[in-house]
C-alpha positions in Angstrom: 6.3 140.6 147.3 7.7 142.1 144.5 8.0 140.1 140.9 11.8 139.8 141.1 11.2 138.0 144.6 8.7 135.5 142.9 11.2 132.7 141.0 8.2 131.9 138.9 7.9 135.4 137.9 11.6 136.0 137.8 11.5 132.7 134.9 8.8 133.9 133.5 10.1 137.3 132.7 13.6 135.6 131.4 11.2 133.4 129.1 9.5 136.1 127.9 12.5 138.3 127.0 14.0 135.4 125.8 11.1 135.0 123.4 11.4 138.6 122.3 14.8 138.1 121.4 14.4 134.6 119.5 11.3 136.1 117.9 13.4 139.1 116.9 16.4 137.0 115.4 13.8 135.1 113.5 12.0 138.2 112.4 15.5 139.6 111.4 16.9 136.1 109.4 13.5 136.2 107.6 14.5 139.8 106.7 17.8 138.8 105.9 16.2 135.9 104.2 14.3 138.5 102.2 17.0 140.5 101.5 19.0 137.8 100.6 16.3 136.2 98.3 15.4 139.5 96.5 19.3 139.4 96.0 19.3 136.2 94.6 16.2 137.1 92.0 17.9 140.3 91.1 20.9 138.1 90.2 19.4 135.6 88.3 17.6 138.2 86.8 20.8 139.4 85.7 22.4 136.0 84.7 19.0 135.3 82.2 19.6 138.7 80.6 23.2 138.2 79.9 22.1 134.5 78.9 19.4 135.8 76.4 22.3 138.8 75.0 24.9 136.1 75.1 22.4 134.0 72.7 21.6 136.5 70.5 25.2 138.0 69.9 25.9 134.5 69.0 23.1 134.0 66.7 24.5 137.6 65.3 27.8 136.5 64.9 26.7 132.6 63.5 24.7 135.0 60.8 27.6 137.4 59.9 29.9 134.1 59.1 27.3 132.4 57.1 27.0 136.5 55.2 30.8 136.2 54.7 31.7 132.5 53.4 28.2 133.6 50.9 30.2 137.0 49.9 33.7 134.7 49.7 32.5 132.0 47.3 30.3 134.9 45.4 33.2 136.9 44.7 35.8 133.7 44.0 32.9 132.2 41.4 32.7 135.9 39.9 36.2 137.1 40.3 37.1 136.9 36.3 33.6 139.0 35.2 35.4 142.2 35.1 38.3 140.4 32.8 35.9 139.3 30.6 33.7 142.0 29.8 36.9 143.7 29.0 37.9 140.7 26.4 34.7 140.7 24.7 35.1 144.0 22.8 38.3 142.3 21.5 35.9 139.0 20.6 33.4 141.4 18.9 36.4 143.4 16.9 38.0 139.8 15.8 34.8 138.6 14.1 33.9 142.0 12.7 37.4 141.6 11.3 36.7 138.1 10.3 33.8 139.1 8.4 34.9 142.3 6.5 38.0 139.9 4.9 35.1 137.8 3.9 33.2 140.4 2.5 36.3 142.3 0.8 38.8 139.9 0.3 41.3 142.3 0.9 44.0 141.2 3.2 45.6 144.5 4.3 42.4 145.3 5.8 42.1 142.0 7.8 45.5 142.5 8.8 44.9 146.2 10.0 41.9 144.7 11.9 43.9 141.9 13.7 46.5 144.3 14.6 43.9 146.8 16.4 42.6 143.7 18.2 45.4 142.9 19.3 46.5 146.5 20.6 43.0 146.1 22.5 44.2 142.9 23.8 46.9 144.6 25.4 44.9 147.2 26.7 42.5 144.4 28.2 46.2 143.1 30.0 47.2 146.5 31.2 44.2 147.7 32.6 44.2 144.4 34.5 48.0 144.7 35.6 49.3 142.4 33.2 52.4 143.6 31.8 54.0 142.1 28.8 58.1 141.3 29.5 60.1 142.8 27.4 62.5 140.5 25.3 64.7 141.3 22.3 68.2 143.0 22.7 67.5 142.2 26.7 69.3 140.1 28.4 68.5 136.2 29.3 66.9 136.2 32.1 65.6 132.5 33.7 63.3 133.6 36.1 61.0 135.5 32.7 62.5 133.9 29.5 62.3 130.5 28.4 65.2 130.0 26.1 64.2 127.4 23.0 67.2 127.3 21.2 70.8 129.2 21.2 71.8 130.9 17.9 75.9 131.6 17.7 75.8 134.9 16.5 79.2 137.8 16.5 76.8 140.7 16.7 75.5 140.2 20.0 77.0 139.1 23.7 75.9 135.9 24.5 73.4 135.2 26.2 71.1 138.1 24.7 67.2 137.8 23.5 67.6 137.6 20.1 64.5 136.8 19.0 60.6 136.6 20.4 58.6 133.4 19.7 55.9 133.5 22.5 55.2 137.0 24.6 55.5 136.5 28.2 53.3 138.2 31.0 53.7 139.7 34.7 51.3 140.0 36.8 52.7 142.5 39.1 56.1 140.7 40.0 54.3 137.3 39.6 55.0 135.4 36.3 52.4 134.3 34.3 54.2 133.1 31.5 57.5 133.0 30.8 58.7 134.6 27.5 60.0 131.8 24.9 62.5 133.4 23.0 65.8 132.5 21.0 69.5 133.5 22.6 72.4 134.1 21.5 75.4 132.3 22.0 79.5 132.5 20.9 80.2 132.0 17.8 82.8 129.0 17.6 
């Protein structure tokens, strides 16, 4: 009697190979398995590295703001220094000036003084864009002059700077101050 004629034999042999094929899907889901959770630490090795870079780059960046609002209110508290290391030169020349009329008592010399101080004071302006608007013979202009008072006058048109009483500045097109100045107007 052969093994295949034995029913117990025949099961037997079914069992067994059935066995070998459950024990081989197991073997191969626990390689899958492994595959799968070598995967899965590769990936959240991944995810903690771009985590860690994601934390840093943001620490960077936090950093580089706190840098720049530093830098921001540094140069907005500091912004006039170079304006007034230029004007004290002009401060120094004044009181030299004051004191050599003291000393002398002569007024042409005081006046020579006050007039080089204020050539360096517009120096100071034009080095620092500040342009002084030009006035007399010009014509009124609202958006630079300030007009204090009309004068009727047949010499000029009307409406013409006669006269300066306060120098106006630019700086750039932006005005400072307007120049206050006397017009002319018809003469009736």
């Amino acid at each position: 009697m052969s093994s295949t004629d034995n029913p117990t034999n025949a099961q037997d042999d079914a069992t067994a190979e059935a066995f070998a094929q459950a024990a081989e899907t197991l073997a191969n889901k626990d390689a899958a398995a492994g595959n799968e959770s070598n995967e899965l630490l590769k990936l959240r090795a991944e995810r903690d590295s771009f985590y860690e870079q994601s934390l840093r780059a943001n620490a960077e960046l936090e950093n580089f703001r706190k840098r720049m609002r530093r830098e921001m209110e540094d140069a907005a508290r500091y912004q006039y220094l170079p304006l007034i290391r230029d004007i004290l030169p002009c401060l120094d020349n004044l009181n030299r000036t004051i004191q050599s009329a003291e000393a002398s008592g002569n007024i042409e010399s005081l006046l020579q003084g006050l007039r080089m101080t204020v050539k360096q004071f517009d120096d100071v302006f034009a080095r620092n864009s500040a342009k002084p608007i030009t006035t007399v013979g010009e014509p009124f202009d609202a958006n630079v002059h300030e007009a204090l008072t009309q004068i009727p006058t047949k010499d000029k048109p009307p409406m013409t700077v006669l006269q300066e009483i306060e120098r106006g500045y630019v700086l750039h097109e932006r005005v400072i101050r307007p120049a206050k100045v006397i017009v002319s107007s018809e003469l009736k």
